[in-house]
C-alpha positions in Angstrom: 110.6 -50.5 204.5 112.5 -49.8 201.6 115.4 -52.5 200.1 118.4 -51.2 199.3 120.0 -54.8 197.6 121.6 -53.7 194.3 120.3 -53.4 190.8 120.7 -55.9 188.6 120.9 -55.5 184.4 119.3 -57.3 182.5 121.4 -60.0 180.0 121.2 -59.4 176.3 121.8 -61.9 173.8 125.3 -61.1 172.0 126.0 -62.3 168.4 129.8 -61.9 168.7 131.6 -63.2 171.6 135.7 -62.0 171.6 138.0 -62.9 174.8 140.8 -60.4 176.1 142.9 -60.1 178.7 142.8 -57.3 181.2 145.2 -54.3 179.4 144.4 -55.8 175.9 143.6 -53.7 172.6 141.0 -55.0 169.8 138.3 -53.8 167.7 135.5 -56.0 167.0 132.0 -56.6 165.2 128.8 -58.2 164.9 125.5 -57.8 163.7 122.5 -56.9 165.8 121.3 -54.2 168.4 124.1 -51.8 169.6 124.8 -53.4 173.3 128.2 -54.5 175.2 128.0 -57.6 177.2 131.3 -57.9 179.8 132.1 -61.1 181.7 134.5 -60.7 184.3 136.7 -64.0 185.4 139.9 -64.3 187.5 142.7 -66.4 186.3 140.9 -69.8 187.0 138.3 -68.7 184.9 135.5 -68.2 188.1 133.0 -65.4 187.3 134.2 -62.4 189.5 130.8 -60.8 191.1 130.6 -57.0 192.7 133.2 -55.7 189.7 132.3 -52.2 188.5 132.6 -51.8 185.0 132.9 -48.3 183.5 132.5 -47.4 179.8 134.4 -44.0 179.1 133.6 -43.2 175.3 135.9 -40.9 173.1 133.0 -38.5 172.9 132.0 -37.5 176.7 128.9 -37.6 178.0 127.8 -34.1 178.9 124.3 -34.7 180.5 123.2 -35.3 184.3 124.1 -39.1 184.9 121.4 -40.9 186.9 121.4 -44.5 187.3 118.1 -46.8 188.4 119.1 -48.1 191.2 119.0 -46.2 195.2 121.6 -43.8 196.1 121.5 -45.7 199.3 124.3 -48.2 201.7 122.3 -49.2 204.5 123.5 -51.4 207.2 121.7 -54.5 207.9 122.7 -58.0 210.1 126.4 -56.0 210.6 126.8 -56.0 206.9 126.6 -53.3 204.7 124.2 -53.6 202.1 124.7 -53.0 198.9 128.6 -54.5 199.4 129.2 -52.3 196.3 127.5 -49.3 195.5 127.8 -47.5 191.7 127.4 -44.0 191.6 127.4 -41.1 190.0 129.8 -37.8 190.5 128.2 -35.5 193.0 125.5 -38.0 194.3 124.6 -38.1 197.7 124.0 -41.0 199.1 121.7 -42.5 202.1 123.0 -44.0 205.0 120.2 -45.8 206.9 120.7 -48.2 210.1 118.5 -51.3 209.9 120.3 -52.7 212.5 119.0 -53.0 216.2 122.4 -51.9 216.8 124.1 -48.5 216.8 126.8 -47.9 214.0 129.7 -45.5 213.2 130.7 -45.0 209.6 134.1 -43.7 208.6 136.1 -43.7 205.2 139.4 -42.5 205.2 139.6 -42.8 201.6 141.7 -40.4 199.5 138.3 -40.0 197.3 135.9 -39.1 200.2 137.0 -38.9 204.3 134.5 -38.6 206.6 132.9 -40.0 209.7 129.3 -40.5 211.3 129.0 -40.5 214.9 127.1 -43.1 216.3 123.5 -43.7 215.5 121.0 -45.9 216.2 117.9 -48.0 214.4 115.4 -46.2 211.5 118.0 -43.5 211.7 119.6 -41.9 208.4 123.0 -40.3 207.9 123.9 -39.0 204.2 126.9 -37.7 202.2 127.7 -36.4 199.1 130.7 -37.7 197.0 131.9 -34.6 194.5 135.5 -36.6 193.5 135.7 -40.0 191.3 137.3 -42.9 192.6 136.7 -45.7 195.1 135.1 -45.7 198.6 136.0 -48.1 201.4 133.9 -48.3 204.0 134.0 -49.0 207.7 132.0 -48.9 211.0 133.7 -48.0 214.2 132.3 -50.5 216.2 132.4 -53.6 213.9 135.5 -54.0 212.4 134.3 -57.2 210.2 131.8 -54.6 208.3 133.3 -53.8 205.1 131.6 -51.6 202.2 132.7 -50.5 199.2 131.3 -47.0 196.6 132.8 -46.9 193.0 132.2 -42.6 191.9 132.2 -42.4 188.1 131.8 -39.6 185.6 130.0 -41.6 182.8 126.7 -43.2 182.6 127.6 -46.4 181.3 128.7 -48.1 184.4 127.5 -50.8 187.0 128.8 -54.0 188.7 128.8 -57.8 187.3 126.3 -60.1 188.9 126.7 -63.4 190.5 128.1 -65.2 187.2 130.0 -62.4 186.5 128.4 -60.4 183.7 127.3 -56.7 183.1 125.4 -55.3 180.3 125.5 -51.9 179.0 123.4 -50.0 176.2 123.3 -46.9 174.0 127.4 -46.0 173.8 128.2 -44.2 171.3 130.5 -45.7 168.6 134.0 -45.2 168.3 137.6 -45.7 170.5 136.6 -46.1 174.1 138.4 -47.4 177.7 136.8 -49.9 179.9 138.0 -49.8 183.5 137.0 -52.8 185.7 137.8 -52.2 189.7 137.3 -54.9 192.5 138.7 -54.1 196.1 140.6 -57.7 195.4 141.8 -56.3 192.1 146.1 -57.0 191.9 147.0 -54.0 190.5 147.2 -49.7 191.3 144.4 -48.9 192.8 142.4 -52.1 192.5 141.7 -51.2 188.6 142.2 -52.9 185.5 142.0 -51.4 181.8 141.4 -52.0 178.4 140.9 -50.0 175.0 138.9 -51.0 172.0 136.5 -49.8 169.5 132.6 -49.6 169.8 130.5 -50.5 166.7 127.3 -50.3 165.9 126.5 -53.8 166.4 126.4 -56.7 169.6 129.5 -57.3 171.3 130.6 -59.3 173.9 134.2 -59.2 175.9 135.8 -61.8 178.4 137.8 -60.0 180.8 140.4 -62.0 182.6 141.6 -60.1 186.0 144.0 -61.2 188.6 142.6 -61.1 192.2 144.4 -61.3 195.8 
């Protein structure tokens, strides 16, 4: 049976470390291998897990966008699983019940609407997600499941893990936009932004976000 838990990056060691708040500007630079290490905290300064992180560079990334982890939300124990799903523009993804349990998935989200009758254990529903944004999930018949898919147009892009850090490689240098969403997120549309300039060196950025 295949697992659909999320992807984790890998850490890389960072040989400048610079703290801004959410909505900040700054350039920076260090020496070392071209990488961007993000830690996302709230106000207390508690590491924020299941953020999506999204690179936009001032050149634009013109290739197909495929990221290593499954295309895949299955439902397990009445949870959804990933809880946060990255992925890219015009994937489809996998909708498998684990469950002994039937389940009903809807999203009435502006970024994808749509609804899967009820179905039961081994079986597999899937849909395709042609518009960025964000995805809340539901299930008809548990309304304590809760699931979330972040759409983005670039490649550089995943969530923070469990101490609330995300690594990304091989931007190009230049001005770019980070966007950090979490469904708890106190602001439009759960999102939070900053612009600043990527060198050819190690950086590392401390991201302070206000949650609900």
């Amino acid at each position: 049976m295949q697992s659909y838990l999320p992807f984790r990056l890998p850490a890389f060691a960072a040989t400048a470390c610079i703290t801004i708040m959410a909505g900040g500007t700054l350039s920076v630079a260090a020496a070392g291998p071209a990488t961007l290490r993000v830690q996302v905290v709230d106000l207390d300064g508690i590491p924020v897990r299941d953020a999506v992180v999204e690179l936009q560079a001032q050149r634009q990334h013109t290739g197909p966008i495929r990221f290593p982890w499954k295309m895949g939300m299955a439902q397990k124990d009445r949870q959804f699983l990933p809880g946060t799903l990255v992925i890219a523009k015009g994937s489809t993804v996998a909708f498998p019940n684990l469950d002994n349990v039937r389940h009903s998935i809807y999203s009435f989200s502006k970024s994808a609407r749509f609804e899967f009758e009820l179905y039961g254990r081994d079986q597999t529903r899937t849909q395709a997600f042609p518009v960025t944004g964000s995805v809340k999930l539901g299930c008809n018949i548990h309304d304590e499941m809760r699931g979330y898919i972040r759409i983005t147009n670039t490649p550089f892009a995943g969530k923070t893990d469990h101490n609330g850090y995300l690594t990304l490689q091989g931007m190009p240098t230049g001005n770019s936009a980070l966007t950090v969403w979490h469904p708890r997120l106190r602001s439009p549309s759960n999102e939070s932004r900053s612009t600043f300039t990527i060198t050819d060196d190690s950086q590392t950025h401390r991201i302070t976000v206000s949650l609900l």
